[in-house]
N, C-alpha and C positions, 0 to 999 in steps of 0.2 A: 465429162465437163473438164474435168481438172487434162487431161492427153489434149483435148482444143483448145486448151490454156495455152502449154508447155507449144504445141506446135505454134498457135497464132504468136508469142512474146517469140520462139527463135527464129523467125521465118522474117523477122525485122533486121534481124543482129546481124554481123557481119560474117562469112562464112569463116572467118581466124578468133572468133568469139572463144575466149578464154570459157573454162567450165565456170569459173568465177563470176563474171561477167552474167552468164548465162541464168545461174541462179540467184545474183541478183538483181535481174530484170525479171524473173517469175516471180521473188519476196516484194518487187515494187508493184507490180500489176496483183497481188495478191492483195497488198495493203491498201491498194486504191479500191480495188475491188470492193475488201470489207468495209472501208468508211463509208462506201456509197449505200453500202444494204444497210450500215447503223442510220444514217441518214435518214433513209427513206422510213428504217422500223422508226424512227424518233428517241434513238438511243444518243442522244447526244446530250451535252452542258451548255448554257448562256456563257457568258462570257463571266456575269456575276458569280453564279456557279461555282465556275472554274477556278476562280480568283481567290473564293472561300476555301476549297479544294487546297490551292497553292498554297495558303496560310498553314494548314496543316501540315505540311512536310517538315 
């Protein structure tokens, strides 16, 4: 999974893709990745939630 990650995110890029560049287009398609799977498990906050959450910091 994670090698048809790395190939399908540099197979976009441009062939002068900095290694820079490169891993962070794998940390962005990873974090999108993960929000999707918290999503769908219902690992997420309301908005009210979240706002109560912010009062504590």
């Amino acid at each position: 999974m994670m090698k048809d990650l790395v190939m399908e995110v540099t197979s976009t890029l441009p062939d002068n893709a900095t290694i820079g560049e490169i891993l962070d287009a794998i940390l962005i398609r990873l974090s999108i990745e993960k929000g999707i799977k918290d999503i769908k498990e219902g690992n997420t906050l309301s908005t009210e939630e979240l706002l109560k959450e912010i009062e504590t910091w």
